[in-house]
One Martini backbone bead per residue (centre of mass of N, CA, C, O) as a GRO file, in nm:
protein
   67
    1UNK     BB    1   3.809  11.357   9.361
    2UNK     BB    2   3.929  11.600   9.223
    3UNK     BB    3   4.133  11.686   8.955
    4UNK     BB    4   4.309  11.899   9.145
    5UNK     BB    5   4.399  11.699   9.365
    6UNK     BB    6   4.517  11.507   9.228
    7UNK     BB    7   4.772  11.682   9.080
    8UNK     BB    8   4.866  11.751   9.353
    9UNK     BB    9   4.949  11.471   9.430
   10UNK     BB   10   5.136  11.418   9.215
   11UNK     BB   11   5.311  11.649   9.266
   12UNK     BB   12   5.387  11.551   9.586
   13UNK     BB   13   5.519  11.260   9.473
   14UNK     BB   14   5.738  11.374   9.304
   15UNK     BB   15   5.868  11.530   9.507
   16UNK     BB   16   5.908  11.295   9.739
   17UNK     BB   17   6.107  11.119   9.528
   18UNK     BB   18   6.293  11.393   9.445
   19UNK     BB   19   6.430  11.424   9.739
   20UNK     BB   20   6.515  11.136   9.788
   21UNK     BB   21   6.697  11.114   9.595
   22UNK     BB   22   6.872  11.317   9.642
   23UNK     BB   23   6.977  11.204   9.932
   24UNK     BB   24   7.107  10.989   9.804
   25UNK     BB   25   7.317  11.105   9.655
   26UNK     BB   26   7.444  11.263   9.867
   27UNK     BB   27   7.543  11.019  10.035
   28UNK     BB   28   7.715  10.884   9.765
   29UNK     BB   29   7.918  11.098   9.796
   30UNK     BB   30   8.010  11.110  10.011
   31UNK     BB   31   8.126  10.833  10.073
   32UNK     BB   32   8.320  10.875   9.862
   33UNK     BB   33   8.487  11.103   9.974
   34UNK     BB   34   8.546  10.947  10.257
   35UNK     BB   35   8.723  10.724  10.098
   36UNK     BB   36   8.949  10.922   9.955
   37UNK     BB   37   9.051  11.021  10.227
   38UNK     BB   38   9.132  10.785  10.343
   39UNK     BB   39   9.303  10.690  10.091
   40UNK     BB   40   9.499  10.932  10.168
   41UNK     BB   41   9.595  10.786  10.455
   42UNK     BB   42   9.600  10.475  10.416
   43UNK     BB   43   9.367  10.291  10.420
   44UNK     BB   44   9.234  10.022  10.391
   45UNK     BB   45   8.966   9.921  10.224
   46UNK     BB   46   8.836   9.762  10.452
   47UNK     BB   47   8.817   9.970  10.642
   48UNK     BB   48   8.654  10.167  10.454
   49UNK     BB   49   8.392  10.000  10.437
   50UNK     BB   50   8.324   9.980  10.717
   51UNK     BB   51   8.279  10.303  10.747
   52UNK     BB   52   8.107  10.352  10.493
   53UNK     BB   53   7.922  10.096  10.360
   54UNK     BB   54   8.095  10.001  10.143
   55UNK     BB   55   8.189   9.818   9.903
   56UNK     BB   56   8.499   9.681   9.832
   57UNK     BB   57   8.437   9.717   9.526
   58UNK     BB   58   8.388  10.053   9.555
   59UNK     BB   59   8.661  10.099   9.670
   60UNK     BB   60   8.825  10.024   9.468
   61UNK     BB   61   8.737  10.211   9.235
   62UNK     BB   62   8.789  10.427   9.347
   63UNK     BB   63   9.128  10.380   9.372
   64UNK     BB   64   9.126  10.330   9.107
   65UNK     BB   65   9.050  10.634   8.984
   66UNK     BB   66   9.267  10.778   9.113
   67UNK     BB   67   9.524  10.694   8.947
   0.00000   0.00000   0.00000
């Protein structure tokens, strides 16, 4: 393999690396916001991490830092 073969497969695993991180991070996002919309329809807890995939614990901080 030359070393320009090599160089584009490294920027091609950077590129889909860093494809992968920005997709997980805008689903914690939506995931975050839908979490606060159903807190202000008035959700339990518990059933806001059952819809959202979130634990009850990362719910509750949601709704700790909305007050």
């Amino acid at each position: 393999m030359t070393y320009e073969m090599r160089m584009k497969d490294m920027r091609d695993e950077a590129h889909a690396e860093g494809k992968a991180e920005g997709l997980a991070e805008g689903k914690a996002k939506e995931k975050t916001a839908t979490a606060k919309r159903l807190l202000s329809m008035g959700l339990s807890v518990e059933d806001i991490a059952k819809a959202t995939s979130l634990s009850v614990e990362q719910v509750e901080k949601i709704k700790a830092e909305q007050i």
